[in-house]
C-alpha positions in Angstrom: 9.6 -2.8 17.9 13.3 -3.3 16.6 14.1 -0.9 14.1 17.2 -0.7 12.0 17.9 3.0 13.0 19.3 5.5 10.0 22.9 5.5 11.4 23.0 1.8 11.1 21.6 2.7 7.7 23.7 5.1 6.0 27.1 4.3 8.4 26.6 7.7 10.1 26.9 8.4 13.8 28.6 6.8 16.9 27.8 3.3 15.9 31.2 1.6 15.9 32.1 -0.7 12.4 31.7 -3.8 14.6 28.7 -3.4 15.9 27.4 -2.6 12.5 28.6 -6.2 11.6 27.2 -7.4 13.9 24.0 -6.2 13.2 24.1 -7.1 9.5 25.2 -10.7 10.8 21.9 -10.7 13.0 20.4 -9.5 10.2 21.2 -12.1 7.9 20.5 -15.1 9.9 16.8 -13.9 9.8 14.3 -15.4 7.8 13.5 -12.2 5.1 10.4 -11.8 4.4 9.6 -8.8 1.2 6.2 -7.6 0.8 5.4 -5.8 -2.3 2.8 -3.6 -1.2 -0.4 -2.2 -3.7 -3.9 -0.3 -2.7 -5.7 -3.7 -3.7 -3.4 -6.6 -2.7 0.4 -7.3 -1.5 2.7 -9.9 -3.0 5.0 -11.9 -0.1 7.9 -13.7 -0.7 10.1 -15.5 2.2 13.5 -16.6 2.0 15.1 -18.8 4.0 18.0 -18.1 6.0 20.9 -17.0 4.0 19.0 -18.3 1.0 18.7 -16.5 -2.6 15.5 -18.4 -3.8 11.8 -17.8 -2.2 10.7 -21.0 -0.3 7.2 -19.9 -0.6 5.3 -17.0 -1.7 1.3 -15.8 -1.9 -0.8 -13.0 -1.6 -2.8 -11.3 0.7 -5.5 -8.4 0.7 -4.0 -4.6 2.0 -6.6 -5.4 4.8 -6.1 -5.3 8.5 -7.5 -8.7 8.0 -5.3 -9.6 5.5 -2.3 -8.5 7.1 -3.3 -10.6 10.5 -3.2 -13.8 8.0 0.1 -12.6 6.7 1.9 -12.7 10.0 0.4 -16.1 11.4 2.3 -17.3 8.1 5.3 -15.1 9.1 7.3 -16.9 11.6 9.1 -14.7 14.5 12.1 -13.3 14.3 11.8 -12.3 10.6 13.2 -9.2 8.5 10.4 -7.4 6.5 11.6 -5.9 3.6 8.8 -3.2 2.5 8.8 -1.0 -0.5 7.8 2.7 0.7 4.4 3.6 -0.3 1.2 4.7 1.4 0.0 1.0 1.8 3.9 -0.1 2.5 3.4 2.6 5.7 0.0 1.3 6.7 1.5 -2.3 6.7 4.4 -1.3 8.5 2.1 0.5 11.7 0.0 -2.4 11.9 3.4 -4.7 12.4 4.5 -2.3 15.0 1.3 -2.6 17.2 0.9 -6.7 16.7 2.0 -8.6 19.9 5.2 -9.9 17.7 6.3 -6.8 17.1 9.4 -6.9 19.4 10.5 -9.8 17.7 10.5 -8.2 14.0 12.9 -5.9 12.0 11.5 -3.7 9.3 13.5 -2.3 6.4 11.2 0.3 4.3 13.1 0.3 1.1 12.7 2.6 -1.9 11.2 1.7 -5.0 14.6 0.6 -7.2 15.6 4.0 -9.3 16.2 1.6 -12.6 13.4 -0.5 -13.8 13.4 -3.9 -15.1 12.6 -4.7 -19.0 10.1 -7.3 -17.7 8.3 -6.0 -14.3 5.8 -8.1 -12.6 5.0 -8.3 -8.9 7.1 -11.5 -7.6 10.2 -10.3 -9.8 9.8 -6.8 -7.7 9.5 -8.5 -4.7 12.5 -10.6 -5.3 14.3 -8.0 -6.6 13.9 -5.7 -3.6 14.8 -8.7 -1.3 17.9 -8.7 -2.7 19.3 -5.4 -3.5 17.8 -5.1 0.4 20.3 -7.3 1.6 23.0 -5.9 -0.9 22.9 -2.8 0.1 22.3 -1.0 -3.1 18.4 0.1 -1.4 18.2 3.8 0.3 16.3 2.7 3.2 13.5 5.3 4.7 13.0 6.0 8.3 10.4 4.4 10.3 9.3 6.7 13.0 7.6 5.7 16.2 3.8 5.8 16.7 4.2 9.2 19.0 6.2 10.7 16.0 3.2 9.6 13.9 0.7 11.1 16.0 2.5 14.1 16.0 3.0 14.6 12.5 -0.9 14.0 12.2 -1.8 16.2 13.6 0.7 18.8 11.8 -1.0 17.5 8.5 -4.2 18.0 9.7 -3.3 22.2 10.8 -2.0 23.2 7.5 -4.4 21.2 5.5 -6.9 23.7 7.7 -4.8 26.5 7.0 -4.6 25.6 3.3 -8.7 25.8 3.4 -8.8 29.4 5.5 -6.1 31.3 2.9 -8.9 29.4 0.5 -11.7 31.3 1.5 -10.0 34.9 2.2 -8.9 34.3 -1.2 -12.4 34.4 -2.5 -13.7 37.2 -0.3 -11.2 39.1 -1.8 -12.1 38.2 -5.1 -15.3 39.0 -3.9 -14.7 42.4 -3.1 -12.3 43.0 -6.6 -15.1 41.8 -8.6 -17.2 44.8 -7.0 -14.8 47.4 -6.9 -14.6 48.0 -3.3 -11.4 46.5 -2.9 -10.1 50.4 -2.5 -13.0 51.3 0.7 -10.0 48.7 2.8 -6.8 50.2 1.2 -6.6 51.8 4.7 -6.5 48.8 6.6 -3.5 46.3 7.3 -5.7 43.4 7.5 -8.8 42.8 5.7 -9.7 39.8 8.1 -8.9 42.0 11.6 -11.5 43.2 14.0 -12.0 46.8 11.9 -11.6 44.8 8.8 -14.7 42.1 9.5 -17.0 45.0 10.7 -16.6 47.0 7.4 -17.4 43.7 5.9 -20.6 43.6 7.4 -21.6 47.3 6.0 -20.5 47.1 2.9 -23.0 47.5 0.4 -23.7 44.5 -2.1 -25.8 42.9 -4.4 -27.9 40.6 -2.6 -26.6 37.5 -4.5 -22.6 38.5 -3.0 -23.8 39.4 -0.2 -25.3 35.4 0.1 -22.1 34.2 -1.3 -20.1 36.6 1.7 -22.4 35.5 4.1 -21.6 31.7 3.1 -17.9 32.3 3.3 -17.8 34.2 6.6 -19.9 31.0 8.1 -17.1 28.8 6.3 -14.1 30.8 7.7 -15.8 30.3 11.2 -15.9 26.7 11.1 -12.0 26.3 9.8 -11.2 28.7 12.9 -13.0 26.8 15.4 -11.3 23.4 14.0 -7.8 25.1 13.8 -8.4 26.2 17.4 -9.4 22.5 18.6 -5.9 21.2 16.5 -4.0 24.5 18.4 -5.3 22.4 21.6 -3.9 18.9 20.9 -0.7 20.6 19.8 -0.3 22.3 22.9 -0.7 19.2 24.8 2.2 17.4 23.4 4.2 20.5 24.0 3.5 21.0 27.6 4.6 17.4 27.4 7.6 17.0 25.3 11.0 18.0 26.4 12.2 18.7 22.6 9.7 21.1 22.0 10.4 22.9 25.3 13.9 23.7 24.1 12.8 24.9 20.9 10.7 27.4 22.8 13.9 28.9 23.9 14.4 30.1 20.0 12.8 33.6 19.9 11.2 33.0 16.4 9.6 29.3 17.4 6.4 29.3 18.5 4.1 26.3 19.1 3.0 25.3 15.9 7.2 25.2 14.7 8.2 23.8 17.7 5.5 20.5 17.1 6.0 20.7 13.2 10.1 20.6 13.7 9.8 17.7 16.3 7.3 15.7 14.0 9.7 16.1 11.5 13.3 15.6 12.6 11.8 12.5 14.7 12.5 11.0 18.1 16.5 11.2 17.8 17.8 14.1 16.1 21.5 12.4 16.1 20.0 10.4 13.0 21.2 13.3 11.4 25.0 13.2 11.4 25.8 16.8 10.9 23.9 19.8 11.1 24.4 20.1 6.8 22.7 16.3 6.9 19.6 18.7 8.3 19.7 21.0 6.1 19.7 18.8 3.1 16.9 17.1 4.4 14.8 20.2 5.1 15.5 21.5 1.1 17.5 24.7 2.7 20.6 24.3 0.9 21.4 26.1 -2.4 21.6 23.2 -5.4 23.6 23.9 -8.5 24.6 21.8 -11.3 26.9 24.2 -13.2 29.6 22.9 -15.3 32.6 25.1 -17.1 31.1 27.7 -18.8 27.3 26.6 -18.3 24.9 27.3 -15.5 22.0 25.3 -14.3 18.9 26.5 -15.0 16.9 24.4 -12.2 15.2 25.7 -8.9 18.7 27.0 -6.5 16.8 25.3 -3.8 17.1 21.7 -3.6 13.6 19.8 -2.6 13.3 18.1 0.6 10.7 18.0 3.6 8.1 20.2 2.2 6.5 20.4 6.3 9.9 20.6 7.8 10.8 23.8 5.0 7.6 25.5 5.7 8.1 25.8 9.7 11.6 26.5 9.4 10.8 29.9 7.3 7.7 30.1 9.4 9.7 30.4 12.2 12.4 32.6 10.3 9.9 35.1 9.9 9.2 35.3 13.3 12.6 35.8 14.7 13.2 38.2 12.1 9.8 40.4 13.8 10.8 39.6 17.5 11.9 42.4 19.1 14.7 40.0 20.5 18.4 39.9 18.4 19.4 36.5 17.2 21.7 35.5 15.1 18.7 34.5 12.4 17.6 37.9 12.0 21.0 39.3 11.8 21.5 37.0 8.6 18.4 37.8 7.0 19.0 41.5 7.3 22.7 41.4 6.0 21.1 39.4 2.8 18.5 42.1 2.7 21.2 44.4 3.3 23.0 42.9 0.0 20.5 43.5 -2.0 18.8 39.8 -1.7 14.9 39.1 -2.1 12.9 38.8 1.0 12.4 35.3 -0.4 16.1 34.7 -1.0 17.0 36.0 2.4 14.0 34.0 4.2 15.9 30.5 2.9 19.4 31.5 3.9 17.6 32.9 7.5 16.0 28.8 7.7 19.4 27.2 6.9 21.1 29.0 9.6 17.8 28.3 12.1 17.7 24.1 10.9 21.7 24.3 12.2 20.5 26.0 15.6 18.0 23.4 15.8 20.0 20.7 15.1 22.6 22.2 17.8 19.5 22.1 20.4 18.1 19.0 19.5 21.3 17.0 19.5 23.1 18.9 22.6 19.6 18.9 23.9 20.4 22.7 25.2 19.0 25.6 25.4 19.7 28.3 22.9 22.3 30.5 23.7 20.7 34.0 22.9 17.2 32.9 24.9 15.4 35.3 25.9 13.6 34.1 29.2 11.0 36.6 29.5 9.6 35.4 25.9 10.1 31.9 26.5 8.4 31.8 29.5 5.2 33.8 28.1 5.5 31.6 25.3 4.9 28.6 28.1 2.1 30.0 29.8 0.3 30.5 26.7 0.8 26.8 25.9 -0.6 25.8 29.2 -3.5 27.8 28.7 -4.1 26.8 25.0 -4.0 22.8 26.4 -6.3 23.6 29.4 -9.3 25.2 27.6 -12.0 23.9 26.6 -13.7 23.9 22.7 -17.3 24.9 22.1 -18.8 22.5 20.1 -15.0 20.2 19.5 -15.4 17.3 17.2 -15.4 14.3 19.0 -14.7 10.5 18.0 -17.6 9.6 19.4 -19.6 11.9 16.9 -19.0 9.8 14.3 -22.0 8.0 14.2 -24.1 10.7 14.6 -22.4 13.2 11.8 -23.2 10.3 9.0 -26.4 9.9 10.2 -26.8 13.5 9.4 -25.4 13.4 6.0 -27.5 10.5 4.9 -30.3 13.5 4.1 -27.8 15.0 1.9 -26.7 11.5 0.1 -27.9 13.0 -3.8 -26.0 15.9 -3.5 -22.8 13.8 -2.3 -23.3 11.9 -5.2 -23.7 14.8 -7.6 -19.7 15.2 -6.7 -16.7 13.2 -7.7 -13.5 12.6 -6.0 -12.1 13.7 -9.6 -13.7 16.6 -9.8 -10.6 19.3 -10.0 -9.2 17.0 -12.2 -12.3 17.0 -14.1 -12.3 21.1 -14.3 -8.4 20.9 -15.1 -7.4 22.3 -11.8 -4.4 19.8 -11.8 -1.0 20.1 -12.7 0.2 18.3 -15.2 3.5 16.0 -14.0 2.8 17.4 -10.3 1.8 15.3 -7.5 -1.5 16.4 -5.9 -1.3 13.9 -2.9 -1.7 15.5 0.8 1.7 17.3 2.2 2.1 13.9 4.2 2.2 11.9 0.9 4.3 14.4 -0.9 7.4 14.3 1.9 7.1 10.6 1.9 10.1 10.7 -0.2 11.9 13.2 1.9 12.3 10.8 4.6 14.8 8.5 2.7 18.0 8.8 4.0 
């Protein structure tokens, strides 16, 4: 597939100003073809050649049938203009694996910031056609089907993590609600070996100790999933180079290492500078203070919610390796200040995103490695992608698992979709989309 690369994008890296004129004039000469994509149906428009009217436009179903007709009406050697959504993305990977696919470019545009008076879906395809080819259109990167994978498979770990801290939070509320939170004050972990025996001898009414019972069996089944995710992860790090050389960070371990990669993408030099990083992983302190007057916003600015959350991840494990690096040092002189743990955890993630982008880039190792750990940080990763699940889920079980649930059809049904809306468990003005819905705007550049 030939994709318009973010350098080309935003004029950064070693891409000389010819080149990139040459690449627009390429770009121009191709038929441009803008696809304003919905859940139900897309609206097409082509344009001819240098042209500033459509020459013909339709629509076509967000099917994988529909999008088949939509290409044998494409001819080759076309720019796709698509406007970033979920549907815009699932359009896009289906061009990427159709046997054209060398011969097309794909801008993913975002949505214009300024809305028109009079909006309808032709005018929004036109218009995105246009300000496409003008330039005035941030353009979102388009990673590669391995990048995809990857990133899939991060989603699919923390949305399993999300569900565990879940559950523990009940049992906890569990035990507060019978005032024997205090017989575990001695414990560090409620969840640790000593901490699930006393669980099952502690003394309970028989309707908590059914409700314990059915979140013990709950926490088991996350566990055993998390482990089978732990497995593929470990089999694209054995695998990947990238990842390898993250090892070589004390405070990486194998879930960073695959979430960083997933996230930063196949060619960290997309990223011009190491501050180009940080921005994008939300690291960077944001003000908007003018004269006499001080912002009152979050001092964090927003970005890859996935890429943030391993970074401090991994932040907090430098900072307990036994190992000196120059992250811990910086989180213990912000401590040392008088900073928050919280405060000192962000500043500790900007200075690990530069390291990274210093590895990534130079595609060294770090400096301050220490072998010993990196190495027993590889074994374990071989072992984790040679052993075997009890009981994995399989693709092939598909059939078989909604054959099961048809017995339990009525008490699907007795459940909406809605329902946390429907209790008021939603935030008003937030955005409860999946973590891979909710960075989809972090990857503009």
């Amino acid at each position: 597939m030939s994709f318009v690369d973010v350098r080309e994008i935003v004029g950064l890296g070693s891409m000389t100003q010819t080149k990139q004129q040459e690449k627009e004039y390429e770009s121009k000469r191709m038929m441009r073809v803008g696809i304003d994509a919905h859940k139900k149906s897309c609206t097409t428009l082509l344009f001819a050649e240098g042209g500033e009217s459509p020459i013909q436009s339709f629509v076509f179903k967000t099917t994988r049938a529909g999008v088949s007709e939509m290409l044998s009406k494409v001819p080759d050697k076309s720019l796709f203009i698509i406007e970033s959504s979920t549907s815009g993305k699932a359009i896009t990977r289906m061009i990427c694996s159709s046997s054209a696919s060398d011969q097309h470019v794909i801008h993913m545009v975002a949505p214009p910031e300024r809305k028109p008076s009079v909006k309808t879906d032709k005018r929004d395809c036109e218009r995105i056609v246009k300000e496409d080819s003008l330039g005035y259109l941030r353009r979102c990167y388009v990673p590669s089907q391995y990048i995809e994978d990857m990133r899939f498979l991060v989603t699919q770990q923390m949305e399993i993590g999300a569900k565990i801290a879940r559950v523990k939070n009940q049992v906890q509320a569990l035990l507060e609600r019978n005032m024997v939170q205090s017989d575990f004050s001695e414990l560090s972990d409620v969840f640790g070996v000593e901490g699930l025996q006393k669980l099952s001898e502690i003394d309970l009414p028989q309707q908590d100790r059914l409700a314990l019972a059915m979140h013990l069996q709950e926490l088991k089944f996350y566990a055993s999933q998390h482990a089978q995710l732990e497995t593929e992860l470990a089999k694209i790090a054995t695998t990947d180079q990238d990842c390898q050389l993250l090892f070589s960070h004390p405070g990486i371990s194998l879930f960073t290492a695959v979430a960083i990669k997933s996230r930063v993408g196949d060619d960290a030099t997309r990223f011009a500078t190491k501050k180009h990083l940080c921005s994008y992983a939300g690291v960077v302190p944001g003000a908007d203070n003018s004269g006499e007057s001080e912002s009152e916003h979050e001092h964090v600015k927003h970005g890859d919610v996935i890429l943030k959350y391993a970074l401090t991840c991994a932040a907090r494990g430098a900072v307990k390796a036994k190992t000196d690096s120059a992250v811990k040092r910086i989180y213990l002189k912000q401590i040392k200040r008088g900073k928050a743990p919280q405060e000192a955890e962000v500043a500790a993630a900007r200075k690990l995103a530069c390291i990274v982008w210093k590895i990534l880039t130079s595609k060294q190792r770090y400096v301050e490695e220490d072998r010993y750990l990196t190495a027993r940080k590889m074994r374990q990763t071989s072992s984790n992608a040679r052993r075997l699940i009890k009981d994995a889920v399989l693709p092939e079980s598909v059939p078989e698992l909604a054959k099961s649930l048809s017995s339990h059809v009525e008490v699907l049904e007795q459940y909406s979709e809605r329902l946390d809306r429907m209790l008021g468990r939603h935030h008003r003005g937030k955005s409860k989309a999946s973590p891979e819905e909710r960075v989809q705007r972090s990857d503009l550049r």
